[in-house]
mmCIF file of the C-alpha atoms, coordinates in Angstrom:
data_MODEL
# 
_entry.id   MODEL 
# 
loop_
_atom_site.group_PDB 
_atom_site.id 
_atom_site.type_symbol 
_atom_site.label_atom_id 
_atom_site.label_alt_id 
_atom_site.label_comp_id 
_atom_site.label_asym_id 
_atom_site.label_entity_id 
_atom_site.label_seq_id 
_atom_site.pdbx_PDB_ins_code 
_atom_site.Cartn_x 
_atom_site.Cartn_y 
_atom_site.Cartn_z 
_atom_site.occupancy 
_atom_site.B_iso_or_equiv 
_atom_site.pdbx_formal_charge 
_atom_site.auth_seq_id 
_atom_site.auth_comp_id 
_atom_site.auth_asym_id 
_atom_site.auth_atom_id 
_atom_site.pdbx_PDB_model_num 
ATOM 1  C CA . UNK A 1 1  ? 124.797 106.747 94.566  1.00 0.00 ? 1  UNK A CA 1 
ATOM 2  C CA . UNK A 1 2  ? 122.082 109.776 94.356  1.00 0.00 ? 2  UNK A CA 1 
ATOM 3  C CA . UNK A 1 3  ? 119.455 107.465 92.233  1.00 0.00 ? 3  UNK A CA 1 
ATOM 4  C CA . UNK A 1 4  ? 120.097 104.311 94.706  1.00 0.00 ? 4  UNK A CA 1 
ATOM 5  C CA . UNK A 1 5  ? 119.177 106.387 97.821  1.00 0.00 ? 5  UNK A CA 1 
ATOM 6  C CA . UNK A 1 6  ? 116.127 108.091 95.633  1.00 0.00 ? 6  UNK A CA 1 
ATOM 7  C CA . UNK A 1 7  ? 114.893 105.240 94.814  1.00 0.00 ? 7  UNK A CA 1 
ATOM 8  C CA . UNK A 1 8  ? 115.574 103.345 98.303  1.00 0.00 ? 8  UNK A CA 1 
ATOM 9  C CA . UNK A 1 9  ? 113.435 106.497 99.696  1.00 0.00 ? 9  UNK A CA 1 
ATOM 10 C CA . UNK A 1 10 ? 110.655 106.074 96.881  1.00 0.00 ? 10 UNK A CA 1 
ATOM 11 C CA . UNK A 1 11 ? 110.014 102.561 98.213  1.00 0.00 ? 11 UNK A CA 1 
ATOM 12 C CA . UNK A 1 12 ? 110.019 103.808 101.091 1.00 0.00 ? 12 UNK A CA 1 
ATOM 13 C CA . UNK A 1 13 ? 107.019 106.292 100.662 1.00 0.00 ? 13 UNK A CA 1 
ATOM 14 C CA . UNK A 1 14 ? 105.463 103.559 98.154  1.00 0.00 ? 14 UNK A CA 1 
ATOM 15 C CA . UNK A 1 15 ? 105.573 100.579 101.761 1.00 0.00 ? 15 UNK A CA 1 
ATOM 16 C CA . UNK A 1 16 ? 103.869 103.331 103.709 1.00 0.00 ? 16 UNK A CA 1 
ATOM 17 C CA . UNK A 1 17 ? 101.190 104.171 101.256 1.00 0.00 ? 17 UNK A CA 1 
ATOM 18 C CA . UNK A 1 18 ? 100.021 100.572 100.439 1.00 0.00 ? 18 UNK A CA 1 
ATOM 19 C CA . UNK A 1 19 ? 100.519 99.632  104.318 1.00 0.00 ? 19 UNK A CA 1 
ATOM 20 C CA . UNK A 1 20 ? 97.852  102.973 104.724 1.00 0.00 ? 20 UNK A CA 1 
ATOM 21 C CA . UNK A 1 21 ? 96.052  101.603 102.015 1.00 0.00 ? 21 UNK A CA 1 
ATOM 22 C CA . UNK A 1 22 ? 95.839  98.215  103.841 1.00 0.00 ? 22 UNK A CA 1 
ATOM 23 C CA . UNK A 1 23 ? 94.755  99.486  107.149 1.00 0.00 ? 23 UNK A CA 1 
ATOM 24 C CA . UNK A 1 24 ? 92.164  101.399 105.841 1.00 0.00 ? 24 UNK A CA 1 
ATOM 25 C CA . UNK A 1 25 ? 90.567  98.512  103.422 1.00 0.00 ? 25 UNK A CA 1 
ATOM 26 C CA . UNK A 1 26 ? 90.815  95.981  106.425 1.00 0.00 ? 26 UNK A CA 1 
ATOM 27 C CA . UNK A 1 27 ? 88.771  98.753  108.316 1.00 0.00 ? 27 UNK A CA 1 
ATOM 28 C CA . UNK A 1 28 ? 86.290  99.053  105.594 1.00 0.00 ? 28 UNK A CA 1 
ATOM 29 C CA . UNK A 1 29 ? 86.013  95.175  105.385 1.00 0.00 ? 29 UNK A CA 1 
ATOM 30 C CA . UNK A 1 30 ? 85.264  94.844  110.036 1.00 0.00 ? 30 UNK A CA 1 
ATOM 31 C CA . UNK A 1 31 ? 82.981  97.768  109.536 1.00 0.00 ? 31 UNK A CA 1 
ATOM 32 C CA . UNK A 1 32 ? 80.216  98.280  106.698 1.00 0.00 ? 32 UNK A CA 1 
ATOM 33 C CA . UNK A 1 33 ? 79.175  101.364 108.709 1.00 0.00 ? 33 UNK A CA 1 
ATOM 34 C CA . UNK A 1 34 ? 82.179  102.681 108.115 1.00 0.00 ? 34 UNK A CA 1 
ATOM 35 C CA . UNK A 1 35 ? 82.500  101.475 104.245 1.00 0.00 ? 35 UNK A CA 1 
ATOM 36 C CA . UNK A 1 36 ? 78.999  103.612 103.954 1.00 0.00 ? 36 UNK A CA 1 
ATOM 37 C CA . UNK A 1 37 ? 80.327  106.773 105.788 1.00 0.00 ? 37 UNK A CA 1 
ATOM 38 C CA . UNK A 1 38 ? 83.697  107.020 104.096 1.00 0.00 ? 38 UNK A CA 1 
ATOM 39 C CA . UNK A 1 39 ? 82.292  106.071 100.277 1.00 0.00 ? 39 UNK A CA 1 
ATOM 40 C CA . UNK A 1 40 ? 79.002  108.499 100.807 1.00 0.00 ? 40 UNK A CA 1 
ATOM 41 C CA . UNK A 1 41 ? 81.340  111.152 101.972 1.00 0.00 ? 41 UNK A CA 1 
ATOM 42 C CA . UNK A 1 42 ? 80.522  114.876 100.263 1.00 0.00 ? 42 UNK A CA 1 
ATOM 43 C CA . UNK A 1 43 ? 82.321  117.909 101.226 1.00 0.00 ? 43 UNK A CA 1 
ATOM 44 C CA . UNK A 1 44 ? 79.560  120.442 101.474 1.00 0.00 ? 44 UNK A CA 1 
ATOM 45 C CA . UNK A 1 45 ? 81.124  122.635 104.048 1.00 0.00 ? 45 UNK A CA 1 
ATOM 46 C CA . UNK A 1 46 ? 84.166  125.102 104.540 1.00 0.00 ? 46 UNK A CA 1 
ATOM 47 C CA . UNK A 1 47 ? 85.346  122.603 107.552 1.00 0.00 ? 47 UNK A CA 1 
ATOM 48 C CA . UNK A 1 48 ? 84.954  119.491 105.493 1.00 0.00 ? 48 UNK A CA 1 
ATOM 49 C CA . UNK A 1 49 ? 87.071  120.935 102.509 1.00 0.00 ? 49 UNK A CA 1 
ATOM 50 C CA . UNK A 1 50 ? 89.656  122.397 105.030 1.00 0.00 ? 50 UNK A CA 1 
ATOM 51 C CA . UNK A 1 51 ? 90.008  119.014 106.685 1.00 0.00 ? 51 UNK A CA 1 
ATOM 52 C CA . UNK A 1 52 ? 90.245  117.288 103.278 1.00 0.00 ? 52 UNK A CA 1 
ATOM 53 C CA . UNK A 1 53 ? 93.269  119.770 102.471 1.00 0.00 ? 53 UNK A CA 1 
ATOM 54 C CA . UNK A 1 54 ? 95.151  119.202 106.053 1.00 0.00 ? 54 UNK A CA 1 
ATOM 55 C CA . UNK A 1 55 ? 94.963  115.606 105.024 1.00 0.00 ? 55 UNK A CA 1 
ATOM 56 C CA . UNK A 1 56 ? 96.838  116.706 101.456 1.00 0.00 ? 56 UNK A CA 1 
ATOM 57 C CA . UNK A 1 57 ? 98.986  118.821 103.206 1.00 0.00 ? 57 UNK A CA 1 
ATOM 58 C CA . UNK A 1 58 ? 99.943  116.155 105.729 1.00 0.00 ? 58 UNK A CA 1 
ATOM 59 C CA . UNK A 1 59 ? 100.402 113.674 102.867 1.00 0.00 ? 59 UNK A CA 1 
ATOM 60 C CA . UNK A 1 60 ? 102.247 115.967 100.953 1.00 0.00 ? 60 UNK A CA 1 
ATOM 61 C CA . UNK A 1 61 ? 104.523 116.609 104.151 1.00 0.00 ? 61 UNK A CA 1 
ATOM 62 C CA . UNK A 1 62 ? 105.121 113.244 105.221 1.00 0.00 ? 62 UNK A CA 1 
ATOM 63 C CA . UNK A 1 63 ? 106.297 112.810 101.045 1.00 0.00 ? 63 UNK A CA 1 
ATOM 64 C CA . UNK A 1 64 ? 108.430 115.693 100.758 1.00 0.00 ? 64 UNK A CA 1 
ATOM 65 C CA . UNK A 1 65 ? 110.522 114.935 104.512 1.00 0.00 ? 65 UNK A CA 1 
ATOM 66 C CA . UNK A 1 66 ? 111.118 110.987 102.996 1.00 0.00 ? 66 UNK A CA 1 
ATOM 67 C CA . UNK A 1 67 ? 112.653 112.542 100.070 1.00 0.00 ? 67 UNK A CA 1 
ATOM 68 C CA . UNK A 1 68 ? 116.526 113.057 99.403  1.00 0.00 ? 68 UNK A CA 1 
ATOM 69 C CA . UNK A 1 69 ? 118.478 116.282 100.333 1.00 0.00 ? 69 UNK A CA 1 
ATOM 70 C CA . UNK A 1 70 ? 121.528 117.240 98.352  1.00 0.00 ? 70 UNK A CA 1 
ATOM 71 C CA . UNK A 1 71 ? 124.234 117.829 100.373 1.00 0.00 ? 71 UNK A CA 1 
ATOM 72 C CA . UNK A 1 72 ? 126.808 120.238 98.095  1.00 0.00 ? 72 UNK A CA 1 
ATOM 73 C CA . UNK A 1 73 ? 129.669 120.088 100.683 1.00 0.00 ? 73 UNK A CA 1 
# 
């Protein structure tokens, strides 16, 4: 029953991440401005590499709350 719901909530994460995926190459195909900005994209600064780790972070969140919890009652 544990590795059903694991792997229900797996494809789960895995619909959300190619539906994000999706979005974002339908966005770069409307708008070569954007394909330029986003694939000539350096992080030089302290604020660009602490907004490229809130990304992770929020990632990593959204990941870890789709996940499983045991329930040992």
């Amino acid at each position: 029953m544990a590795l059903g719901s694991s792997q229900k909530s797996l494809g789960s994460i895995l619909k959300k991440g190619a539906l994000l995926l999706i979005l974002a190459l339908l966005a770069l195909l409307f708008d070569g401005t954007l394909a330029y900005d986003i694939l000539d994209y350096r992080l030089d600064s302290f604020s660009d590499w602490l907004g490229f780790f809130l990304v992770v972070v929020i990632l990593v969140t959204i990941a870890w709350v789709e996940t499983p919890k045991k329930n040992n009652k």
